[in-house]
C-alpha positions in Angstrom: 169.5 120.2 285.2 166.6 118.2 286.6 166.2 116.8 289.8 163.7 113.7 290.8 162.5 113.3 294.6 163.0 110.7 295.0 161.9 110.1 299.2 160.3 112.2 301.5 159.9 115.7 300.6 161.8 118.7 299.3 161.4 122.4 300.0 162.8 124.5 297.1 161.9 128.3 296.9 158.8 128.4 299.0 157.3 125.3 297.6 156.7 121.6 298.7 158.2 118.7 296.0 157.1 115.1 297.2 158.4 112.1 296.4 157.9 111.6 292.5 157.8 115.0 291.7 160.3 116.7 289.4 161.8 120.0 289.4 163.2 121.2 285.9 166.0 123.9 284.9 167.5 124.2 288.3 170.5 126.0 287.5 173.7 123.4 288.0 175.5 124.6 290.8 172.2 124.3 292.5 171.1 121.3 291.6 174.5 119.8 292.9 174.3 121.6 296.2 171.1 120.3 296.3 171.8 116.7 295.6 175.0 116.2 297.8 172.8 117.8 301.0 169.7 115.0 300.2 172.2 112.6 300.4 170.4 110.4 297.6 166.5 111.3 298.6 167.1 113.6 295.2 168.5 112.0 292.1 169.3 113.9 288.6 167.5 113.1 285.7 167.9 113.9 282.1 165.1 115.3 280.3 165.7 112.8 277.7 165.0 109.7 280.2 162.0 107.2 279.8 159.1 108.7 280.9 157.4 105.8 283.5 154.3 104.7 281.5 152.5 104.5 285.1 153.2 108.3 285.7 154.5 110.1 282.5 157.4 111.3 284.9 161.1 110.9 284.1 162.1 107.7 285.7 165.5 107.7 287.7 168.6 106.1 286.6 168.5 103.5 289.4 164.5 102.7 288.4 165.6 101.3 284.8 166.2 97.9 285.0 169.1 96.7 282.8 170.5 93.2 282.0 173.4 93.5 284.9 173.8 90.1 285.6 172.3 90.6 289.3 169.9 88.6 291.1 166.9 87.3 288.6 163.3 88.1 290.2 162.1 85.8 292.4 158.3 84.7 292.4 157.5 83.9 296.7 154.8 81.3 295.9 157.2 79.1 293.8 159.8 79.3 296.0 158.2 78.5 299.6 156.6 75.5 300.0 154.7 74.0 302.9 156.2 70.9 304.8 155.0 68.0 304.2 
């Protein structure tokens, strides 16, 4: 399995992972343990995810934006307006 930091940063076997780094093969067991102590600062990814054209890293589940019928973006400058 492969885990994304997501926040802060993660020690795993001697070694620092920040936020956007991604650890690959963690053996399953471990990578659950792992993701149930982050308490959603690590997320797992699939190695088949889209890769973030920004930072050719796996993007997370939550960073893909799908058609859910949430809240449309919002652009400030349209939607504040000065009193007149």
């Amino acid at each position: 399995m492969d885990l994304l930091v997501a926040k802060f940063t993660l020690r795993y076997n001697g070694k620092d992972y920040k936020a956007g780094d991604v650890l690959k093969g963690i053996d399953d067991d471990k990578a659950r343990t792992i993701i149930r102590i982050a308490d959603g600062d690590v997320i797992a990814v699939n190695s088949t995810d889209v890769e973030s054209p920004e930072t050719g890293k796996p993007q997370a589940d939550a960073d893909i934006v799908e058609n859910d019928g949430g809240i449309p973006p919002v652009d400030p400058k349209k939607t504040v307006s000065r009193g007149k």
